[in-house]
DSSP file (Angstrom, degrees, kcal/mol; ACC not computed):
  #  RESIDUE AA STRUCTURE BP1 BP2  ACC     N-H-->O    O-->H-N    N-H-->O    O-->H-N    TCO  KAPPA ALPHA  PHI   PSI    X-CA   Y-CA   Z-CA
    1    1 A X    >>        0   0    0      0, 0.0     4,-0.9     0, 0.0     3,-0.6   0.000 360.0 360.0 360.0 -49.0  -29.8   52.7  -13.5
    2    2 A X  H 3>  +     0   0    0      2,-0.2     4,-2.8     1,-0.2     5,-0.3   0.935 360.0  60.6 -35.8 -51.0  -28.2   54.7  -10.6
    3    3 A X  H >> S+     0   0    0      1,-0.2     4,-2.6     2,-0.2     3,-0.8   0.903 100.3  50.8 -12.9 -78.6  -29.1   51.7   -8.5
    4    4 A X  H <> S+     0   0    0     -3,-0.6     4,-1.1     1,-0.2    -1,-0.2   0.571 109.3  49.0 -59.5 -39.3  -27.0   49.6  -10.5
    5    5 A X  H 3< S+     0   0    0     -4,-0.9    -1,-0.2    -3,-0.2    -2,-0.2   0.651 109.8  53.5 -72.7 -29.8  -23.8   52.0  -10.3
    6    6 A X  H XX S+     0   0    0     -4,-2.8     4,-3.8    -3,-0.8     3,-2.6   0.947 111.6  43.0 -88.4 -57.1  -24.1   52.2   -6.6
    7    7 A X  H 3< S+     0   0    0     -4,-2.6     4,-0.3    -5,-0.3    -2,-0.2   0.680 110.9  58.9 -27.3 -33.3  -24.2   48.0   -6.1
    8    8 A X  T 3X S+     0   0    0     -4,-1.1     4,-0.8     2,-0.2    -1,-0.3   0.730 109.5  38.4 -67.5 -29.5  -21.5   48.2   -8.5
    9    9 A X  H X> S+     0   0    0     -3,-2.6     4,-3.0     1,-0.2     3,-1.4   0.958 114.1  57.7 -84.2 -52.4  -19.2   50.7   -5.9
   10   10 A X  H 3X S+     0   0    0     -4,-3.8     4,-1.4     1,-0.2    -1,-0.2   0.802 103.6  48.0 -61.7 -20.9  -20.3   48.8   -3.3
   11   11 A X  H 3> S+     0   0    0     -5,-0.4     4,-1.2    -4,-0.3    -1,-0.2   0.654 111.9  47.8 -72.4  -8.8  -19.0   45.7   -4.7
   12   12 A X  H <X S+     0   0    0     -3,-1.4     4,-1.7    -4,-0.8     5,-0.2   0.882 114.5  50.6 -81.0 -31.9  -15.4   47.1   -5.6
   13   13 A X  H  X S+     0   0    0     -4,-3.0     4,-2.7     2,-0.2    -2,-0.2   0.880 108.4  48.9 -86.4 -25.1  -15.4   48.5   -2.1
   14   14 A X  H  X S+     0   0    0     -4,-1.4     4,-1.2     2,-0.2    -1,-0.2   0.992 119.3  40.8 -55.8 -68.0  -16.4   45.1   -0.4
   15   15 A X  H  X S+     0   0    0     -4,-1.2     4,-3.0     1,-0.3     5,-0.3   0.852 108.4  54.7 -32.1 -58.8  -13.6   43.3   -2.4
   16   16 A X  H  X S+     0   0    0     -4,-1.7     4,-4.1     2,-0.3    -1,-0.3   0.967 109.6  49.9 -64.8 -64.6  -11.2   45.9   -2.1
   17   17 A X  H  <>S+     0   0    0     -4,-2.7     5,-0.5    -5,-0.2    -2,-0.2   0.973 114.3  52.8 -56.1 -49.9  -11.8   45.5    2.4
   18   18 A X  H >X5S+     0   0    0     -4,-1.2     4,-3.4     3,-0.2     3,-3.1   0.974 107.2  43.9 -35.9 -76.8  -11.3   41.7    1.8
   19   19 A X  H 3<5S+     0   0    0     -4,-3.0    -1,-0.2     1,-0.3    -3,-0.2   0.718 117.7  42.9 -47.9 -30.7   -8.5   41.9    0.1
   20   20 A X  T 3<5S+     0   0    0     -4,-4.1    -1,-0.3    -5,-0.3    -2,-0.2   0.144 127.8  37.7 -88.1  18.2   -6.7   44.5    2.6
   21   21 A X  T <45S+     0   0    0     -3,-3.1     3,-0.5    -5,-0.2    -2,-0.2   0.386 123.4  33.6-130.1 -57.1   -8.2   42.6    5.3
   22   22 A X  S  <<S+     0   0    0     -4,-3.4     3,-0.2    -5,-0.5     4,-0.2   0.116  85.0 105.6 -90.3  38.9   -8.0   39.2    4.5
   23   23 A X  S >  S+     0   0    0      2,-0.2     3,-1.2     1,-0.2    -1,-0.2   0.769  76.3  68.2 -94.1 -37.6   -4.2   39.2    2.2
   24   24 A X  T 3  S+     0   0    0     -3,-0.5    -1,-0.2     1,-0.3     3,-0.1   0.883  94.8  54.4 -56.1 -37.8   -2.6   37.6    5.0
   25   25 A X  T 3  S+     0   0    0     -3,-0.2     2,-1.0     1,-0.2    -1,-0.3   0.452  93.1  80.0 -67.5 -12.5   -5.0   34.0    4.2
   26   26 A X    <   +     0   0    0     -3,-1.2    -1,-0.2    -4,-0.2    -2,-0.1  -0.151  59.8 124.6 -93.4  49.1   -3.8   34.1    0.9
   27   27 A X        -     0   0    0     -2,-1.0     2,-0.1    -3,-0.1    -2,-0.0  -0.097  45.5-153.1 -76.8-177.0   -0.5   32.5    1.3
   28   28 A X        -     0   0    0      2,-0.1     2,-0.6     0, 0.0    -2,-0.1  -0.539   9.5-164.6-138.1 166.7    0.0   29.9   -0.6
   29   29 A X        -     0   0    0     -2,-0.1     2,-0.4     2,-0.0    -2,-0.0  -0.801   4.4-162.8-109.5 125.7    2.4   26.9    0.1
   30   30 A X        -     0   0    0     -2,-0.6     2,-0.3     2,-0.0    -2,-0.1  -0.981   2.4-164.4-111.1 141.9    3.6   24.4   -2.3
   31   31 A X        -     0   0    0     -2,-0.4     2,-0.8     0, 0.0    -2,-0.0  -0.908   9.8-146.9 152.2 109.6    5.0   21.5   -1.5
   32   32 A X        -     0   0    0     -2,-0.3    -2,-0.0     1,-0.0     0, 0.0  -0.747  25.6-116.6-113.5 110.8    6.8   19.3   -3.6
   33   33 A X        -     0   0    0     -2,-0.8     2,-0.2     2,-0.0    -1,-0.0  -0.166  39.6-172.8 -51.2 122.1    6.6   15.1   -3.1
   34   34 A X        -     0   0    0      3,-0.0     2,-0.6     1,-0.0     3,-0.0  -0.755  30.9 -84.1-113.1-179.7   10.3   13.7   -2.1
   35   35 A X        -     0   0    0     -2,-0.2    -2,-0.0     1,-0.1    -1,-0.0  -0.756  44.4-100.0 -85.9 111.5   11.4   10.4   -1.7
   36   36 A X        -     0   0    0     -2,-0.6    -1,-0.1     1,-0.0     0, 0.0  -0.068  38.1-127.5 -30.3 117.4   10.9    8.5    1.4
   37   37 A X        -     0   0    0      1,-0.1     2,-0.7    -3,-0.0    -1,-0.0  -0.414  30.4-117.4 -50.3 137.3   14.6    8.4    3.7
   38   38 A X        -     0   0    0      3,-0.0     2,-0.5     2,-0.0    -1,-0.1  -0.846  28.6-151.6 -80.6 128.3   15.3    4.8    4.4
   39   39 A X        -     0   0    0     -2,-0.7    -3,-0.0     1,-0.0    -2,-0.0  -0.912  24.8-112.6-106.7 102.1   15.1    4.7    8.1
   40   40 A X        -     0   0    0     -2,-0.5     2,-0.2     1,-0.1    -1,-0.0  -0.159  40.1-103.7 -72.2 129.3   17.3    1.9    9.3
   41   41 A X        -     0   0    0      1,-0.1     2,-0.2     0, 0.0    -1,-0.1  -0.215  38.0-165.7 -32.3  98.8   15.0   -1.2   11.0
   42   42 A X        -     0   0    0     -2,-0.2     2,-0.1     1,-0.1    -1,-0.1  -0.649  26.4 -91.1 -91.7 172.9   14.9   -1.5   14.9
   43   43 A X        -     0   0    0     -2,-0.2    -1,-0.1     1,-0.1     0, 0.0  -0.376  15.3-132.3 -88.2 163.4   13.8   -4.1   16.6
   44   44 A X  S    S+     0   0    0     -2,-0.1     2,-0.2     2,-0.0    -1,-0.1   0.784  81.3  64.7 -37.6 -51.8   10.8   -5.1   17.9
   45   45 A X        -     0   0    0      2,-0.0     2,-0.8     1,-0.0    -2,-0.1  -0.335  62.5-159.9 -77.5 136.0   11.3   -6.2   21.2
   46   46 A X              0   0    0     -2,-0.2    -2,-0.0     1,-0.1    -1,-0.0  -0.793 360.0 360.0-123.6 121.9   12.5   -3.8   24.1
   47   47 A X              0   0    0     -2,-0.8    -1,-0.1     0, 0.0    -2,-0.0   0.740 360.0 360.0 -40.8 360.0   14.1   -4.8   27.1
C-alpha cells in the first residue's frame, strides 16, 4: 500500500515539473475567421 502512495507523489511531483517547466507551450491563440479584403484586379501581362 506504501507503494501506491509513493507512485502517487511521484506523479503530483512529475506534473507539477511539467507544468513549471513546460507553461510557456501552453499558450493558446484563437483566431477568429474575417472576411476576405477585396484586393483590386491587376493585370496579367507585365511589361
Amino acid at each position: 500500500m506504501l507503494h501506491l502512495v509513493f507512485i502517487g507523489m511521484l506523479g503530483v511531483a512529475v506534473l507539477v515539473w511539467v507544468i513549471k517547466n513546460r507553461a510557456w507551450e501552453l499558450s493558446v491563440t484563437v483566431e477568429l475567421p474575417t472576411e476576405p479584403k477585396a484586393e483590386p484586379e491587376a493585370d496579367e501581362e507585365e511589361p
